[in-house]
Structures are given as structure tokens and as C-alpha cells.
N, C-alpha and C positions, 0 to 999 in steps of 0.2 A: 927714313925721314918721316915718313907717314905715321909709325908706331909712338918717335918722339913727340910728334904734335898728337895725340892721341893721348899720350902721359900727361903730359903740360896741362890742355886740358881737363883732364881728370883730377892732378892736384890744384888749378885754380879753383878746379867748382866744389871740390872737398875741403879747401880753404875758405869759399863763401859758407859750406855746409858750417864749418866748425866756429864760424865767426860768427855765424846763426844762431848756433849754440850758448853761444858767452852770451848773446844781445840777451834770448828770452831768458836765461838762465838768472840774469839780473848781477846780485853785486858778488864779485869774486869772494874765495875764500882763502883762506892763508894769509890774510895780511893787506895783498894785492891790492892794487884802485879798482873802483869797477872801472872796467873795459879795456883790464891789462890784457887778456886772452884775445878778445875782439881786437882790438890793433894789433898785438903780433898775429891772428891770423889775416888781417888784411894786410898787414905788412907782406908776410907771406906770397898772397897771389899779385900784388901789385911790381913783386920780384920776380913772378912766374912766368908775369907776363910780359915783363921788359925783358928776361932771359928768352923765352918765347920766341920775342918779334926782332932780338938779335940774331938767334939761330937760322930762321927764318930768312932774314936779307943776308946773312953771310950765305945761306944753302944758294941764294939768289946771285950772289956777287961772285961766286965761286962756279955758276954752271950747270948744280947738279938738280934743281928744281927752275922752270919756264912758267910763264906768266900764259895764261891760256884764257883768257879773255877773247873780247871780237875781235875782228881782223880793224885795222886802221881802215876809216872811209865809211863805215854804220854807222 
């Protein structure tokens, strides 16, 4: 579980990296709108990360990840 939340993040922040890219890069080329690259790569991690925060509360609903916070009563 730990390596996939490890993954995840790494392609959300290579997703901000390459949407990065498009912003300073300016206007696309092939035809493209500007900011066809820059939305699909934020489309990208805004799926990475609702995929993310499902696995996540299923790893939770299913047992195999605890919530480790402070005790009740602090």
C-alpha cells in the first residue's frame, strides 16, 4: 500500500511538473489551443488524485490500513 501511495504521488507531482511545462512553454504547437497540454496534464493528476483518495478509503473500509491519530479524550 505504501509503494502505491508513493506512485500516485510521484505521477500527481510529474503531472504538475509537465503542466508546468506547457504554462511556461506558451502557445502549443500542431494546431493545438494554448493550454491543450496544461489541461490534459491537470486533468491528469486531478484523476490521480480522486483515484488516490479512493484506494485509500477502500484500503480503510476493507481493514488493511488504521487510522493512527491520537487516542480519543486529547
Amino acid at each position: 500500500m505504501k509503494y502505491l501511495v508513493a506512485l500516485a504521488f510521484v505521477g500527481i507531482l510529474g503531472s504538475l511538473g509537465w503542466a508546468l511545462f506547457h504554462m511556461l512553454r506558451g502557445s502549443s504547437q500542431k494546431g493545438r489551443g494554448k493550454g491543450g497540454g496544461m489541461a490534459r496534464a491537470l486533468t491528469v493528476r486531478i484523476g490521480l488524485s480522486v483515484l488516490l483518495f479512493l484506494c485509500i478509503l477502500a484500503a480503510w473500509k476493507m481493514g488493511w490500513i488504521q487510522p493512527g491519530g491520537l487516542p480519543p479524550g486529547r
